[in-house]
C-alpha positions in Angstrom: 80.0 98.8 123.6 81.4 95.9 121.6 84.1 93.2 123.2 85.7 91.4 121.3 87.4 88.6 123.0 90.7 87.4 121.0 93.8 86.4 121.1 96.7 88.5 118.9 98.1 86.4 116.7 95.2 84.4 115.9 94.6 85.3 112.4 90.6 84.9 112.5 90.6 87.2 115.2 92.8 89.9 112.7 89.8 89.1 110.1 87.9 91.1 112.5 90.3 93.3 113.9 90.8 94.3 110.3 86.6 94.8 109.3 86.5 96.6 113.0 89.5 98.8 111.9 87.8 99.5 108.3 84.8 100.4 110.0 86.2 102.9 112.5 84.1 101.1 115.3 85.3 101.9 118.8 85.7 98.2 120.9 87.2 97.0 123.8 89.5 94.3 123.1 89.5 91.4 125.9 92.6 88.9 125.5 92.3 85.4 126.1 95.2 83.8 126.4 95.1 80.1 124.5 98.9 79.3 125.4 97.1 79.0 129.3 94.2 77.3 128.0 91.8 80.2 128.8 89.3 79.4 125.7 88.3 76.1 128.0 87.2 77.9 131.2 83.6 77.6 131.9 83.3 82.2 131.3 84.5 81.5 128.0 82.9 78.5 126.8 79.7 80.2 127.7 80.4 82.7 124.8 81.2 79.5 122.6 81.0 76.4 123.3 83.6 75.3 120.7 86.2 77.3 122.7 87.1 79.0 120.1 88.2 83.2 119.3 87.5 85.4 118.3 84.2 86.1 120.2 82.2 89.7 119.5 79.8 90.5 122.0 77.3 93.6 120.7 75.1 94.7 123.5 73.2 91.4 124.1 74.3 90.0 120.4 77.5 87.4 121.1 78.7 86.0 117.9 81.3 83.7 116.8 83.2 82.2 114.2 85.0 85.7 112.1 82.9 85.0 109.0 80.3 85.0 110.7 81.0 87.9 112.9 82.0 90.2 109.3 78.9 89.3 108.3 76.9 90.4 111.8 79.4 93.6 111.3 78.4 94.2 108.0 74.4 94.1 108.5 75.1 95.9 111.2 77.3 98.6 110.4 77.2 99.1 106.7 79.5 101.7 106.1 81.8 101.4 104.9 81.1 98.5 103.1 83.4 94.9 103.4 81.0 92.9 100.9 80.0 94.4 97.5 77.0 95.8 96.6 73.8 94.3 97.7 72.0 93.7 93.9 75.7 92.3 92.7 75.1 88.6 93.7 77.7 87.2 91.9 80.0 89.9 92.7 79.1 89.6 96.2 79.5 85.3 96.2 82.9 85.5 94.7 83.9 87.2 98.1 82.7 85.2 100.3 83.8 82.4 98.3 87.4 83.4 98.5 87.0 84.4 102.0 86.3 80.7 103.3 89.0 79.6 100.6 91.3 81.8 102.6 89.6 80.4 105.7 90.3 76.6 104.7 93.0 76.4 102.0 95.2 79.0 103.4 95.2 79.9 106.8 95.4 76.5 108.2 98.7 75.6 106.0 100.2 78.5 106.5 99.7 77.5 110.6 101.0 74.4 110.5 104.2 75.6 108.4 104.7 78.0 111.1 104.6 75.1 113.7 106.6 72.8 111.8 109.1 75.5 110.7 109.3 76.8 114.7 110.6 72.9 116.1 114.5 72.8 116.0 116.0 72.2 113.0 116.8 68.4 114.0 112.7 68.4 115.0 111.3 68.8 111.7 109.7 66.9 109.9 110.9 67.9 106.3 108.7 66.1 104.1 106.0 67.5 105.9 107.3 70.9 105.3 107.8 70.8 101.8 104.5 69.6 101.2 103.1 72.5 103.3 105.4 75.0 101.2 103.9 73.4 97.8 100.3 73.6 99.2 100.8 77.4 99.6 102.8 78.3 96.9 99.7 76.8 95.0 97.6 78.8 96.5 99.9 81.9 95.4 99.6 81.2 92.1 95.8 80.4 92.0 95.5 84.1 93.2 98.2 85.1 91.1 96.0 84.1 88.1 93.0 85.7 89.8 94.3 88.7 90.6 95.3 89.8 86.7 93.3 92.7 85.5 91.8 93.5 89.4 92.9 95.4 91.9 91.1 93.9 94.7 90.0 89.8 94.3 86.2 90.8 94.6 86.1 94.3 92.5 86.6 96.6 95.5 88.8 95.8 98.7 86.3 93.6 100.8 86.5 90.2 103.2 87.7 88.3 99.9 91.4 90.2 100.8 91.0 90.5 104.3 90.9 86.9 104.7 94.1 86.3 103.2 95.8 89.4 104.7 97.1 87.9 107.8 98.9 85.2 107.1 100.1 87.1 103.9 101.6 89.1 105.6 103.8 86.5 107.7 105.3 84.3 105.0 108.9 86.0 104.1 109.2 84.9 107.9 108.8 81.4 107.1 110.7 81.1 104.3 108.0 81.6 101.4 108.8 83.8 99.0 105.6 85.4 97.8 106.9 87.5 94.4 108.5 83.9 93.3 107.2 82.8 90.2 106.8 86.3 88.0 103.7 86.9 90.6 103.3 90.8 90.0 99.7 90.8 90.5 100.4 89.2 94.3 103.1 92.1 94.6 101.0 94.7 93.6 97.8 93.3 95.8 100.3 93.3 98.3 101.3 97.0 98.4 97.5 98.0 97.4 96.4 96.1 100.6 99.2 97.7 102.8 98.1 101.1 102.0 95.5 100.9 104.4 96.0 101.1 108.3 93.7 98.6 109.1 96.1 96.3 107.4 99.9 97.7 108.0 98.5 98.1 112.3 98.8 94.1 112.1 102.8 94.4 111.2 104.9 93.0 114.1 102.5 90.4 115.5 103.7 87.6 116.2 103.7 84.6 113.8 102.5 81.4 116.0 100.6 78.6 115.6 97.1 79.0 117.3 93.7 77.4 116.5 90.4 79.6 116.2 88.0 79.9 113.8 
């Protein structure tokens, strides 16, 4: 039986909720609450001693880190598939290369917006929060450009997307507007993506700041 410890609106752990979801893999999800500081107990840090979610634990396999957890569920449970083909190597680079784009160019920003955008308005810092709008928005554009002529940022839908899907999803909230800037090919990668459940099931989770990896 897999666990995967998590906490919901950590957006590494919705990298693997996602792959799970694609998968159809049956799990029992075990929370762990980083608002009460439960990724420093001694259970937890035993499972990773970064203190970090998610956390999968397979039988006697505990893995962490949600790259390296897709990857686990991928050699693991290859169908259906999150990575392109194995023979398409360059294919199958560009995919993982956007997924750690997503992972480091991306995600965190898109955090610390949230943060800075959740103080009260006489809080903020505003400088810091128009540099963290302009750090995103060029990140929309990059994939705008990518995106022309593909459905999917890595041929089919794979971890390339999935990466980016969470936080995606949560920027109309903070005052991004993703279609700015004539980007069809975002709008249209936007409703390709949201045509799968494993994708719309993450709509109405909260968008906080955590840390996880």
């Amino acid at each position: 039986m897999i666990k995967l410890y998590d906490f919901l609106s950590c957006p590494y752990g919705q990298k693997v909720r996602i792959v799970l979801a694609e998968k159809a893999l049956t799990y029992e999800l075990v929370a762990v609450d980083l608002s009460q500081h439960e990724n420093r107990k001694p259970d937890f840090l035993r499972l990773n001693p970064f203190g970090r979610v998610p956390v999968l634990v397979d039988d006697d396999t505990t893995v962490y880190d949600s790259t390296i957890i897709n990857e686990y569920l991928e050699d693991e449970y290859p169908e259906p598939p999150v990575l392109p083909p194995i023979g398409s190597s360059a294919m199958r680079s560009r995919a993982r290369l956007f997924e750690d784009f997503a992972d480091t160019s991306f995600t965190p920003p898109v955090g610390q917006l949230i943060a800075e955008v959740s103080k009260p308005e006489g809080e903020r810092d505003q400088n810091r929060v128009q540099r963290l709008h302009q750090s995103v928005e060029r990140v929309l554009d990059y994939l705008n450009h990518e995106l022309q002529g593909n459905s999917f940022l890595a041929g089919e839908f794979s971890v390339a997307d999935i990466g980016f899907a969470p936080r995606m999803l949560v920027l109309n909230e903070i005052g991004i507007d993703v279609l700015g800037n004539n980007r069809g090919n975002i709008d249209a990668w936007i409703k390709r993506m949201m045509e799968r459940p494993s994708i719309r099931n993450l709509q109405g989770v909260a968008a906080v700041p955590v840390a996880g990896g």
